[in-house]
MOPAC internal coordinates of N, CA, C and O (Angstrom, degrees):
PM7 1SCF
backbone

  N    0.0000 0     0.00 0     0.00 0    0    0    0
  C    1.4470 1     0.00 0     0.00 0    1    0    0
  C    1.5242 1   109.34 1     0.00 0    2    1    0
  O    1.2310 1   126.06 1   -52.30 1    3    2    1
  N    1.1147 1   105.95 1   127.70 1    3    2    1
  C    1.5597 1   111.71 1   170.74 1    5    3    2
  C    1.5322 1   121.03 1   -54.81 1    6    5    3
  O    1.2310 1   118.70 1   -17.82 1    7    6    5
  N    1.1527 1   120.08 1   162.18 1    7    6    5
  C    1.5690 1   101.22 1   178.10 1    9    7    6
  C    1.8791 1    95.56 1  -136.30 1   10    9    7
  O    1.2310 1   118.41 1    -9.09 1   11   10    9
  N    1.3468 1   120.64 1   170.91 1   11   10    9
  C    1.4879 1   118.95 1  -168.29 1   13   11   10
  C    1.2486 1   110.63 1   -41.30 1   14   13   11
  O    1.2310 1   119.20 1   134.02 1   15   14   13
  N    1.3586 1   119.14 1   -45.98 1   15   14   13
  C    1.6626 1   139.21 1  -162.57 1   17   15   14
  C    1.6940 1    98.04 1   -31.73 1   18   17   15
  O    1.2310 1   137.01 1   102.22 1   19   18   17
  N    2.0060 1    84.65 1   -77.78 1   19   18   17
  C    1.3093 1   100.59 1  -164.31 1   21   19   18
  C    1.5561 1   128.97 1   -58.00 1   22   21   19
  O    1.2310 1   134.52 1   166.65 1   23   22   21
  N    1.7898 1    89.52 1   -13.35 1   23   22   21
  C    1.8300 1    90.88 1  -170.39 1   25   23   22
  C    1.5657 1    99.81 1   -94.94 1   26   25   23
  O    1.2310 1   106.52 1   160.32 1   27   26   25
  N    1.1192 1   142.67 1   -19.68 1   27   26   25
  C    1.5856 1   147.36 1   123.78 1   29   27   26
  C    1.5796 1   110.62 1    -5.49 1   30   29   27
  O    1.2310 1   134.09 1    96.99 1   31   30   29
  N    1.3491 1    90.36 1   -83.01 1   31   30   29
  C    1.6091 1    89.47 1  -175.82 1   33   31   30
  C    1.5105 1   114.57 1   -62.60 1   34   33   31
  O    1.2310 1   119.26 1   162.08 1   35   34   33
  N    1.3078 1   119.01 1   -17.92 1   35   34   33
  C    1.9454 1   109.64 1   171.54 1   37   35   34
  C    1.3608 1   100.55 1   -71.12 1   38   37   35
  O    1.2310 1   115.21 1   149.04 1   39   38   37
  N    1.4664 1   126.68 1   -30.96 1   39   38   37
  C    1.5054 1   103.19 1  -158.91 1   41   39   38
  C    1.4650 1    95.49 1   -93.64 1   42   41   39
  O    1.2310 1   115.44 1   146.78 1   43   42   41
  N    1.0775 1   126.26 1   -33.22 1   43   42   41
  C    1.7336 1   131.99 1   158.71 1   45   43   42
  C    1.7257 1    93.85 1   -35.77 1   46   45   43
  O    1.2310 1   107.35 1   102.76 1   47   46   45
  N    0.6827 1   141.19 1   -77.24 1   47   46   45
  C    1.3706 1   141.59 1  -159.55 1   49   47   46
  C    1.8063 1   114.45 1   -67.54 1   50   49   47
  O    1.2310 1   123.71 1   134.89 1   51   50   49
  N    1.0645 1   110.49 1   -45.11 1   51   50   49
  C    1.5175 1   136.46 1   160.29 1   53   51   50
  C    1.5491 1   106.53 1   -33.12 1   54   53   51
  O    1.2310 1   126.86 1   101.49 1   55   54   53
  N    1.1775 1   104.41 1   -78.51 1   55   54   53
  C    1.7593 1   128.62 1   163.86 1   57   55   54
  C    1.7017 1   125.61 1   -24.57 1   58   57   55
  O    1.2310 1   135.02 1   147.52 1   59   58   57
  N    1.3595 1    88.54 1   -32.48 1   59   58   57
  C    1.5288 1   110.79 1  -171.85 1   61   59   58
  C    1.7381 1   102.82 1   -86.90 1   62   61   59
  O    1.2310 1   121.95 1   153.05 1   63   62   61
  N    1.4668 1   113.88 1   -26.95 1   63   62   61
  C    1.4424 1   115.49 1  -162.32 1   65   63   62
  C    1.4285 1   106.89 1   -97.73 1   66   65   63
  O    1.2310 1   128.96 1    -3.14 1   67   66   65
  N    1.3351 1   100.33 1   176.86 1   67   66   65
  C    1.5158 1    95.02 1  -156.14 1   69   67   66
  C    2.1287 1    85.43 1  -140.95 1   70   69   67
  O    1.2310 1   131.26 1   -33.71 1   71   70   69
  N    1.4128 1    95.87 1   146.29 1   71   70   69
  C    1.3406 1    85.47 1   161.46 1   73   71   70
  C    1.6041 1   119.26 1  -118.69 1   74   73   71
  O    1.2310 1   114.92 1    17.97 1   75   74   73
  N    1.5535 1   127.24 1  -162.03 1   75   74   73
  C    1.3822 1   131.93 1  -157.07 1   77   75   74
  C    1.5481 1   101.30 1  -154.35 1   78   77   75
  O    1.2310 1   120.51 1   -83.80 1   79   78   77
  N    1.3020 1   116.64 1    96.20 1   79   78   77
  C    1.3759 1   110.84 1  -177.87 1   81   79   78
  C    1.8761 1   121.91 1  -117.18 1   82   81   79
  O    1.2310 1   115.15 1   -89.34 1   83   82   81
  N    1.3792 1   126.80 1    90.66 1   83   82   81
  C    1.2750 1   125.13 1  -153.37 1   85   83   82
  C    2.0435 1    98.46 1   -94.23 1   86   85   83
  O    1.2310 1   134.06 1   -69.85 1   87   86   85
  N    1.4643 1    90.42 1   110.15 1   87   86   85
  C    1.4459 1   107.55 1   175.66 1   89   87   86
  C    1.6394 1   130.79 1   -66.56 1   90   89   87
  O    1.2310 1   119.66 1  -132.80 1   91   90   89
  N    1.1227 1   118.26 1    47.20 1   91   90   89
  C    1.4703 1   135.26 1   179.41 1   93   91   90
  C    1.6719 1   118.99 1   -54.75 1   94   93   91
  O    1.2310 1   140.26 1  -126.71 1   95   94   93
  N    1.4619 1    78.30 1    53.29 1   95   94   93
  C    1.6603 1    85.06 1   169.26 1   97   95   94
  C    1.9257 1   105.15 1  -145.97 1   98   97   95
  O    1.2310 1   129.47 1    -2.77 1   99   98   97
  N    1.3535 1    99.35 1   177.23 1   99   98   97
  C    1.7742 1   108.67 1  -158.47 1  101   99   98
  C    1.7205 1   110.07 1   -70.20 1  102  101   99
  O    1.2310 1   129.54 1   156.03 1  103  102  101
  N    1.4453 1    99.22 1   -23.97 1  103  102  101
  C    1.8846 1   118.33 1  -171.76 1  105  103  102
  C    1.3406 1    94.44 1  -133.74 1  106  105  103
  O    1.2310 1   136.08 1   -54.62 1  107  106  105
  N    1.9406 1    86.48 1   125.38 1  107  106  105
  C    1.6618 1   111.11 1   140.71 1  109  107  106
  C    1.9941 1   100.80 1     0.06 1  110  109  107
  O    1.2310 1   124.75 1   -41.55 1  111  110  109
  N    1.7677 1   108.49 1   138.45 1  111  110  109
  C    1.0331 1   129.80 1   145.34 1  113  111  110
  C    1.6508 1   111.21 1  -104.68 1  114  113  111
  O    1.2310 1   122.00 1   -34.16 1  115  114  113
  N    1.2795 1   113.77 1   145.84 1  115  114  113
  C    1.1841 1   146.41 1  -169.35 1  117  115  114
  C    1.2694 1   155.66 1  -162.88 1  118  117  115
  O    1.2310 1   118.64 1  -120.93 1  119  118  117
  N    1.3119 1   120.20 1    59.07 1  119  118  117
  C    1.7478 1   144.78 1   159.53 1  121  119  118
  C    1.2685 1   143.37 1   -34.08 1  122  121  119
  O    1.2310 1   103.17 1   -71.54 1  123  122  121
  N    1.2066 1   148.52 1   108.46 1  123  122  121
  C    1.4173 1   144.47 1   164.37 1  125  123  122
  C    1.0593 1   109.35 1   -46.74 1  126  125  123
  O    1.2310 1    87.51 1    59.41 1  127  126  125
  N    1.8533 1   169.42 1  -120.59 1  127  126  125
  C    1.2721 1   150.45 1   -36.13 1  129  127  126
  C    1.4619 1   135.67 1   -89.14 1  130  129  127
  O    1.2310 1   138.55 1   -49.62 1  131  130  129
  N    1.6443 1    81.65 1   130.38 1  131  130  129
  C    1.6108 1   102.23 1  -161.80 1  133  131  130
  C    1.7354 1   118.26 1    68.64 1  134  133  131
  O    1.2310 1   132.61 1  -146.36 1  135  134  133
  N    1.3574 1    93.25 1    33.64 1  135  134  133
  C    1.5978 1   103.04 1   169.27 1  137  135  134
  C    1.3541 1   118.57 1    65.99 1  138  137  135
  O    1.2310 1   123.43 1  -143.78 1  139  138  137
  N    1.8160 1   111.03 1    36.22 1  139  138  137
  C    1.0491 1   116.57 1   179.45 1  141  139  138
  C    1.9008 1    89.31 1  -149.44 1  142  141  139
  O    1.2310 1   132.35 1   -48.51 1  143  142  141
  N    1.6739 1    93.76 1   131.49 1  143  142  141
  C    1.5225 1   109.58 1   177.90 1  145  143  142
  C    1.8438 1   126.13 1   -63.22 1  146  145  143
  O    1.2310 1   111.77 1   -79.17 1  147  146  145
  N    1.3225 1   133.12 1   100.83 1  147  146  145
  C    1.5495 1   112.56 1  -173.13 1  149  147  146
  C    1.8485 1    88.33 1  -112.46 1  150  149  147
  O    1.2310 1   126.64 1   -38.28 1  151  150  149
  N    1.1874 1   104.83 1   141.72 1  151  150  149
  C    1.4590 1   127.58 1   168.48 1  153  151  150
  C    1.6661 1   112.32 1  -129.75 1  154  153  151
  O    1.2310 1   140.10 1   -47.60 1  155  154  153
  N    1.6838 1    78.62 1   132.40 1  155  154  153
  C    1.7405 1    88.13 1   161.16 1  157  155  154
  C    1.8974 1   118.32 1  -118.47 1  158  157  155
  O    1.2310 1   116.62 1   -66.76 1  159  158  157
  N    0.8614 1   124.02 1   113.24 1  159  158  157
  C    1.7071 1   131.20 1  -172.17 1  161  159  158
  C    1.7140 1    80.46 1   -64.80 1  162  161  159
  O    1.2310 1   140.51 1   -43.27 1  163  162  161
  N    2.1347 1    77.81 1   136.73 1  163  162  161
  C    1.2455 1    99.57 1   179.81 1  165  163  162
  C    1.9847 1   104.74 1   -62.53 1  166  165  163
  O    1.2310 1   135.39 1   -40.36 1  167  166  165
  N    1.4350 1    87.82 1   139.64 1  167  166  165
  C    1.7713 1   105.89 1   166.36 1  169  167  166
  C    1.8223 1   104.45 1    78.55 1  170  169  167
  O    1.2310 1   128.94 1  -175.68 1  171  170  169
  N    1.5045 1   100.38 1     4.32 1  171  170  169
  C    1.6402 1   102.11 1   171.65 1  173  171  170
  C    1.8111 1   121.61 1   -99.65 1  174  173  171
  O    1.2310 1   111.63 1    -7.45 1  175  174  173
  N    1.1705 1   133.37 1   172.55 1  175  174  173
  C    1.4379 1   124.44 1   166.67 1  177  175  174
  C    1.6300 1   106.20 1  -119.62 1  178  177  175
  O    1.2310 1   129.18 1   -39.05 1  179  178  177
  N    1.5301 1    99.92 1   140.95 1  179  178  177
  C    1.5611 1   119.73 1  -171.99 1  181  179  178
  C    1.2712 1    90.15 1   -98.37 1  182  181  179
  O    1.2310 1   123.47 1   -15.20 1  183  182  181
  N    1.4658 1   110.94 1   164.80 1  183  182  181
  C    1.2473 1   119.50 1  -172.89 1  185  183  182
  C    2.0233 1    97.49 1  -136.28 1  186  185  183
  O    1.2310 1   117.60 1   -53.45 1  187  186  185
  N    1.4167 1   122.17 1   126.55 1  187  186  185
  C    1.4723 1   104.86 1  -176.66 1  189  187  186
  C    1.5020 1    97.56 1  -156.57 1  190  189  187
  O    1.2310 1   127.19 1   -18.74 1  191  190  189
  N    1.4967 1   103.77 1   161.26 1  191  190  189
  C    1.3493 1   115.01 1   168.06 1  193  191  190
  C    1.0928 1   130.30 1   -54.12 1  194  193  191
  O    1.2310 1   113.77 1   -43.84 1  195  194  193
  N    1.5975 1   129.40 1   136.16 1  195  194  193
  C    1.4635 1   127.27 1  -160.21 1  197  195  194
  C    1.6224 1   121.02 1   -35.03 1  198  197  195
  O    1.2310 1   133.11 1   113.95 1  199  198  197
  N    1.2967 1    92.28 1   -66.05 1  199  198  197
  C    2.0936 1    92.66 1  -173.68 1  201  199  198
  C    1.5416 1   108.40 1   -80.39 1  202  201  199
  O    1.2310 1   114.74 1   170.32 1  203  202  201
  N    1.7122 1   127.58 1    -9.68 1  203  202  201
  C    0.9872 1   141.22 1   148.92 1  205  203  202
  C    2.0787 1   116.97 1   -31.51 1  206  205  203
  O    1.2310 1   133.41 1   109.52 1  207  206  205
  N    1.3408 1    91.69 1   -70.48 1  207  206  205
  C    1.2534 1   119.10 1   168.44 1  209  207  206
  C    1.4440 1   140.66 1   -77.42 1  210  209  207
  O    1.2310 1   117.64 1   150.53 1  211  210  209
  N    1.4533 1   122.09 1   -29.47 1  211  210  209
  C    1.3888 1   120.01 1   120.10 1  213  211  210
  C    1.5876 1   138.78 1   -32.30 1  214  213  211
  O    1.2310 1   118.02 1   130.96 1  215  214  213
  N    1.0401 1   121.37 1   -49.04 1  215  214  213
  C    1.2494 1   119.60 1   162.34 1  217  215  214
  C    1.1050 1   130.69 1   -94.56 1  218  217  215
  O    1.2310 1   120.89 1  -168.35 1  219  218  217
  N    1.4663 1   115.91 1    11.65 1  219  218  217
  C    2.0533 1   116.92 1   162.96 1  221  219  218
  C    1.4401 1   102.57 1  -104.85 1  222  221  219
  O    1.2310 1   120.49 1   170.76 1  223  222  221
  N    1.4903 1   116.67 1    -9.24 1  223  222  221
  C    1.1242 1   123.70 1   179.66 1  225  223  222
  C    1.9638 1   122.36 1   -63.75 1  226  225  223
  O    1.2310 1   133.07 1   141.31 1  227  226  225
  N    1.6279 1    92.34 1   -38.69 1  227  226  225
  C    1.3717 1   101.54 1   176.20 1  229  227  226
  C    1.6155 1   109.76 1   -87.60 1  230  229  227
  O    1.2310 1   129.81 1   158.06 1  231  230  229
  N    1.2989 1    98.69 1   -21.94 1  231  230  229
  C    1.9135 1    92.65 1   176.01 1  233  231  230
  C    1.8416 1   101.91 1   -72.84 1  234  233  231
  O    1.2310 1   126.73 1   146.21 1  235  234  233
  N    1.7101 1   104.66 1   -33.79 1  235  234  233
  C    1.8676 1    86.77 1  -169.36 1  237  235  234
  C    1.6453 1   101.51 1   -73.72 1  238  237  235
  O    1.2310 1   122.26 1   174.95 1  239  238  237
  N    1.1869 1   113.28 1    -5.05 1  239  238  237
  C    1.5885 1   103.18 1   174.97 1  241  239  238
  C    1.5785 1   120.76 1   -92.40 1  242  241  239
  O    1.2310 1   122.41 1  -174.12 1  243  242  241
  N    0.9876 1   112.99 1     5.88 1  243  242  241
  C    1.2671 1   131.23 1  -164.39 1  245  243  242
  C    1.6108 1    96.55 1  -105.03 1  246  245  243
  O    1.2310 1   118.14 1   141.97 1  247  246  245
  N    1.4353 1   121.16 1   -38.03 1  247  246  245
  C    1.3002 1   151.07 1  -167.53 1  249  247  246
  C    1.4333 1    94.39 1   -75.85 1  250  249  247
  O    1.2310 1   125.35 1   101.67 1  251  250  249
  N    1.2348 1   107.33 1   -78.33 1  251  250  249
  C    1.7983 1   117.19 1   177.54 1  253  251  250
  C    1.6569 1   113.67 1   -37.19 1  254  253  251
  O    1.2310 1   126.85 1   113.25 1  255  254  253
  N    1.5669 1   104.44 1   -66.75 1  255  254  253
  C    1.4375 1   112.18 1   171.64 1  257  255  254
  C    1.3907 1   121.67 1   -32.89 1  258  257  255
  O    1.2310 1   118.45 1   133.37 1  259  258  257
  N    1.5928 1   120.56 1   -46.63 1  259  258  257
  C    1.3271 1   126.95 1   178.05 1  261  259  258
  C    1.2589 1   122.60 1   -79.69 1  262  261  259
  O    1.2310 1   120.94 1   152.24 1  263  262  261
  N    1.4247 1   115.80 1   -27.76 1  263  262  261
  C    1.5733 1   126.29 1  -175.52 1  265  263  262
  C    1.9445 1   109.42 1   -76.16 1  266  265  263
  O    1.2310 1   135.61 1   141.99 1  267  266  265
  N    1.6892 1    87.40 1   -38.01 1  267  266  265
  C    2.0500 1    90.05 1   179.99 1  269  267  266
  C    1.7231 1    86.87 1   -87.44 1  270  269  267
  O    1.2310 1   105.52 1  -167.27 1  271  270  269
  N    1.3850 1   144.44 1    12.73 1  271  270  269
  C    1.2232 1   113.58 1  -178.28 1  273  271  270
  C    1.7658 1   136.46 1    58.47 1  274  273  271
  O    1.2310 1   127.24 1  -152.61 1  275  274  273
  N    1.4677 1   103.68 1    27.39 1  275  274  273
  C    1.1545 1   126.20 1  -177.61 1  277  275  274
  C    1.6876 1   119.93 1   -71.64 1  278  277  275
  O    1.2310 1   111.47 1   -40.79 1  279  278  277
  N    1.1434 1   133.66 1   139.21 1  279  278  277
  C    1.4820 1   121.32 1   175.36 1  281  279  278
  C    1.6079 1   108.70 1   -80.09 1  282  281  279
  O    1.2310 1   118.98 1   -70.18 1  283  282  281
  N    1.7033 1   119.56 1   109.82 1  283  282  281
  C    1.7427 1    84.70 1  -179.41 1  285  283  282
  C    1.1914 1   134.55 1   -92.07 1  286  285  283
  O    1.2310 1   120.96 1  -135.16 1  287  286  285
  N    1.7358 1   115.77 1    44.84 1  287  286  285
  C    1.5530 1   118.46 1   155.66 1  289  287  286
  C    1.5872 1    98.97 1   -87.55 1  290  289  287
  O    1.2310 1   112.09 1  -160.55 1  291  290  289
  N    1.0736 1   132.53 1    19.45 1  291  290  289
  C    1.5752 1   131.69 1  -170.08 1  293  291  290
  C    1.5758 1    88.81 1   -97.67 1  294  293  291
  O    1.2310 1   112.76 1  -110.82 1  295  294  293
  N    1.1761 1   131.28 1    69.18 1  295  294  293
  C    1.6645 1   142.63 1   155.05 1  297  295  294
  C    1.4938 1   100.82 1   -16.24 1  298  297  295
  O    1.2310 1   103.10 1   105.79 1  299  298  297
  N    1.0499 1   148.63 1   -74.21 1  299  298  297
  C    1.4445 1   139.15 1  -116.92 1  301  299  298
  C    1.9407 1    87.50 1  -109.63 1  302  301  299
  O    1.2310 1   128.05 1   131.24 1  303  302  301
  N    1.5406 1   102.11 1   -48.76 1  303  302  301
  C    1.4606 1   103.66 1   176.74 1  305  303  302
  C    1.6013 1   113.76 1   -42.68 1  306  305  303
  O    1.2310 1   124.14 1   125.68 1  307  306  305
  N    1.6513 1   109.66 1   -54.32 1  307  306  305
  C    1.7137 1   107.23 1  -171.22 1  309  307  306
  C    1.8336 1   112.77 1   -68.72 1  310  309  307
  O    1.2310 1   128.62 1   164.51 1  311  310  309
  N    1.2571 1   100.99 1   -15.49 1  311  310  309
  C    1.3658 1    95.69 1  -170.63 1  313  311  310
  C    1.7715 1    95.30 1   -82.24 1  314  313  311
  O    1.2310 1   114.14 1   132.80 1  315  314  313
  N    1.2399 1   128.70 1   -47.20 1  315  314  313
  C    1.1997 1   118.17 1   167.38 1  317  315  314
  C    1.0175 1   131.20 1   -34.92 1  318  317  315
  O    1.2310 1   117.11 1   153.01 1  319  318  317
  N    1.6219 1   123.10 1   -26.99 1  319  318  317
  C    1.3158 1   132.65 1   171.71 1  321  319  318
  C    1.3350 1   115.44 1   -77.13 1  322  321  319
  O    1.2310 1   126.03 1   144.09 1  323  322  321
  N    1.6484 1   106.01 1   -35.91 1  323  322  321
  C    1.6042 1   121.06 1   178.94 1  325  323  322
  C    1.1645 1    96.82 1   -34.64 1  326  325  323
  O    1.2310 1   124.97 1    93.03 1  327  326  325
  N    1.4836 1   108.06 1   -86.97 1  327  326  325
  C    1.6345 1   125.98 1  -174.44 1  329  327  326
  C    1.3800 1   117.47 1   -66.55 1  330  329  327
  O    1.2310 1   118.24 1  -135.83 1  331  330  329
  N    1.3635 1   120.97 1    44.17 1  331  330  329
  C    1.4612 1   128.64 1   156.37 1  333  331  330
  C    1.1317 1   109.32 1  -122.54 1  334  333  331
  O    1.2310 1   115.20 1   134.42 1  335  334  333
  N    1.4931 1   126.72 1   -45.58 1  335  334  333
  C    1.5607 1   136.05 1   173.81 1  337  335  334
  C    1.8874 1   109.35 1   -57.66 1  338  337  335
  O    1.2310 1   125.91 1   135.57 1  339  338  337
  N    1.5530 1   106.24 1   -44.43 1  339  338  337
  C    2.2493 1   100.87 1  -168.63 1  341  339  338
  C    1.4387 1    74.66 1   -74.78 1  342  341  339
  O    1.2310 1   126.34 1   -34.41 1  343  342  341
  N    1.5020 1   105.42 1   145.59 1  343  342  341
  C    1.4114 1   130.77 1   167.21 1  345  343  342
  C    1.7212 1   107.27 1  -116.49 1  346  345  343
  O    1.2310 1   122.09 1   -73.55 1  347  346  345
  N    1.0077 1   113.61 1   106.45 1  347  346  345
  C    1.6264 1   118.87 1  -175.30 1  349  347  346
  C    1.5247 1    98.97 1   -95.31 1  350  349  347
  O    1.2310 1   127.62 1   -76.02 1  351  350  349
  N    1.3639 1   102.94 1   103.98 1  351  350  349
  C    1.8694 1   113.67 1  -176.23 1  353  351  350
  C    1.4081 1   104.86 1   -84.35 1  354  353  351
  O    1.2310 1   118.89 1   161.17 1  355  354  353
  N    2.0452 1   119.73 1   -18.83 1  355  354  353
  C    1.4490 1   106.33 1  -164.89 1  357  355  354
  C    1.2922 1   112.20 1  -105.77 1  358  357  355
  O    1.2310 1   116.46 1  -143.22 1  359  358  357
  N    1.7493 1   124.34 1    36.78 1  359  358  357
  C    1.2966 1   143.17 1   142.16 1  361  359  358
  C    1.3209 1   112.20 1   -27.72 1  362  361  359
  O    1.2310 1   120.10 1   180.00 1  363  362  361

């Protein structure tokens, strides 16, 4: 079991990270959170704060899914999208 310490220091560390989200679809992406607008232009990559970016991450896939007309019990299809949207820059 974790204890306060350690879950402190994840979000301390968390805080620090940044994510990479490349919008591979035909239209502008575009989100509210927490009552503030983040966009990614279609065919560009956003750049955002960890839990920032975790959670626009599942809306731009949600975005993609609907725009190619995908079913999303189609498992293997959304994950393809998964790993098109995280952009891993420290290759």
């Amino acid at each position: 079991m974790r204890s306060t310490s350690d879950l402190k220091d994840k979000e301390s560390q968390d805080s620090k990270k940044t994510v990479h989200l490349y919008n591979d679809s035909k239209t502008d992406f575009v989100w509210n959170f927490h009552n503030k607008p983040y966009d990614i232009p279609a065919g560009e990559i956003g750049k955002f704060p960890f839990h920032t970016g975790v959670h626009l991450k599942k809306h731009l896939i949600d975005h993609i899914v609907n725009e190619r007309e995908i079913n999303p019990t189609y498992e293997k299809e959304v994950q393809k999208i998964r790993e098109e949207v995280e952009v891993n820059l420290d290759k």
